[in-house]
N, C-alpha and C positions, 0 to 999 in steps of 0.2 A: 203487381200491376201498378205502374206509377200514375199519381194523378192524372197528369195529362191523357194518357191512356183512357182514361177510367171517363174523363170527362168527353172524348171522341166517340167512345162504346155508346155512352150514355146521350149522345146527340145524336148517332148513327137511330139509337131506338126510339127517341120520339121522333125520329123521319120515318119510325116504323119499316126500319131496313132489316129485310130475314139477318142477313149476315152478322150486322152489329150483334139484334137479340141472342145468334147462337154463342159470339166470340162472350158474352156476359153470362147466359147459360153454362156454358163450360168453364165459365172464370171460375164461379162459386159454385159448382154442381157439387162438388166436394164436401166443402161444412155444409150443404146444406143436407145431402144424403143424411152426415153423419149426426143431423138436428133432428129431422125426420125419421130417423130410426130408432130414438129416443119414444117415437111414439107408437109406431108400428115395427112390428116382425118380419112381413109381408113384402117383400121387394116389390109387387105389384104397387101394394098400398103405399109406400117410400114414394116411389116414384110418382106417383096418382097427385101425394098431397104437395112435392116438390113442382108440379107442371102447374097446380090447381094455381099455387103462390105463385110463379112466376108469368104466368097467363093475368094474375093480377098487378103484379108489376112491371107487365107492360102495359097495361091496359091503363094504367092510376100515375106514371111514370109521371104527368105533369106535375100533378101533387103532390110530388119531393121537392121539399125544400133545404137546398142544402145549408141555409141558415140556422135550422133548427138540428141539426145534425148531418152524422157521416151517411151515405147511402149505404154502406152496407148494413147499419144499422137498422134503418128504416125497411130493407130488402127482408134481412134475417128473421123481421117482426113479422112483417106483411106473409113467408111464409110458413112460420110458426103459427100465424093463425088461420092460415089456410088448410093447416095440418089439426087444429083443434075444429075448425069445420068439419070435413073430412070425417074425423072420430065421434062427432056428434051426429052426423048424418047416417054413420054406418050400424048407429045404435048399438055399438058391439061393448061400450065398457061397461054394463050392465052384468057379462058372463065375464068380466076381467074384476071387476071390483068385488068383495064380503065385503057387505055394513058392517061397521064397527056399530055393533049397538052402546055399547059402554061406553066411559067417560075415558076416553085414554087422555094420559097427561104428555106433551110432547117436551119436552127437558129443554132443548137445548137450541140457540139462535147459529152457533157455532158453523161454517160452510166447513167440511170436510175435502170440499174439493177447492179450499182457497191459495194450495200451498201447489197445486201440479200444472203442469205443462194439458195444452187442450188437447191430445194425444194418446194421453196417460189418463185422462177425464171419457175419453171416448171408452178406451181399455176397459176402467171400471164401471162404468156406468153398463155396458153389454153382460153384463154379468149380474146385473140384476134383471129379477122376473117384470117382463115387460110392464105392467099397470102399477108398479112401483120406480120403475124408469120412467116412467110420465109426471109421474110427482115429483118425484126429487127434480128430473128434467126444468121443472116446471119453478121449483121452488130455488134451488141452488143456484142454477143456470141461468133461470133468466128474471127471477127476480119476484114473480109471483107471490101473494100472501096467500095464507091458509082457506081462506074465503073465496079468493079470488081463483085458486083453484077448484076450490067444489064448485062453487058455480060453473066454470071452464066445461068441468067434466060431468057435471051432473051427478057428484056424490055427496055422502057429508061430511062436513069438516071433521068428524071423529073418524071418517075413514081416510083422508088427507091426511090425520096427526099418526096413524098409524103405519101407513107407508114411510114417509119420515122417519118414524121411531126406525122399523121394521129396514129401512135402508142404511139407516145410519149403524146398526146393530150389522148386518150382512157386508158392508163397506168395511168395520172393523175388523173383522173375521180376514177379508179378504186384504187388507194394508197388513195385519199382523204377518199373515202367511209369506208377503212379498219384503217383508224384512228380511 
């Protein structure tokens, strides 16, 4: 979508015109499914937390600045954390997370996924058990610290440093196999 484009969609939607919102909706329906799936299983739920965000970003659309950044940036945020709403509201990663009671030590700052196409990131990343797709999700991808996830999701950081270890250990397994 070329700028120009991008900046019509984006004046069509705060005149609050259906047609604009859907041609923007369909733009990125794409990365966004495949962000949101990172957090849920559920096509129901996928989609729930994808409408939740972008109901937000129309609603907030004045409040992009595009001096402070690109809008899909700002889009991608807005509904990443419509999708950690969503997840806190449905009370469910309580039966998705074990406490790490013990002290695990997490090794390594290393991104595993710094060398691949976002594709090839989608590929591995579905191959992990979904409530360690949300950490790493969370941590690789979008930048998150260890804290900043637990709080997110309402765990502890020893079970944040676990999922981490625990992906980074399952990622290898599965990079080896693909050699």
């Amino acid at each position: 979508m070329s700028l120009n484009n991008l900046e019509e969609i984006l004046a069509g939607c705060r005149r609050k015109e259906r047609q604009s919102q859907e041609k923007l909706y369909r733009q990125f329906y794409p990365v966004l499914f495949a962000l949101c799936r990172n957090f849920f299983e559920d096509k129901h739920d996928i989609v729930t937390a994808i409408n939740n965000g972008m109901m937000k970003v129309f609603k907030n659309l004045d409040q992009y600045d595009a001096a402070k950044g690109e809008f899909f940036n700002w889009m991608y945020t807005t509904v990443r954390n419509a999708a950690l709403t969503l997840l806190r509201d449905k009370k469910t990663q309580h039966f998705d997370y074990d406490e790490i009671k013990e002290n695990m030590f997490f090794e390594s700052k290393e991104n595993p996924f710094q060398e691949l196409e976002y594709n090839d990131i989608e590929i591995y990343m579905s191959q992990l058990p979904l409530a360690t797709r949300r950490v790493s999700s969370l941590f690789y991808l979008d930048g998150f610290s260890v804290k900043e996830i637990a709080e997110a999701l309402s765990i502890s950081e020893g079970t944040v440093k676990w999922h981490l270890s625990e992906s980074r250990s399952r990622l290898k397994t599965i990079f080896e196999k693909s050699i």
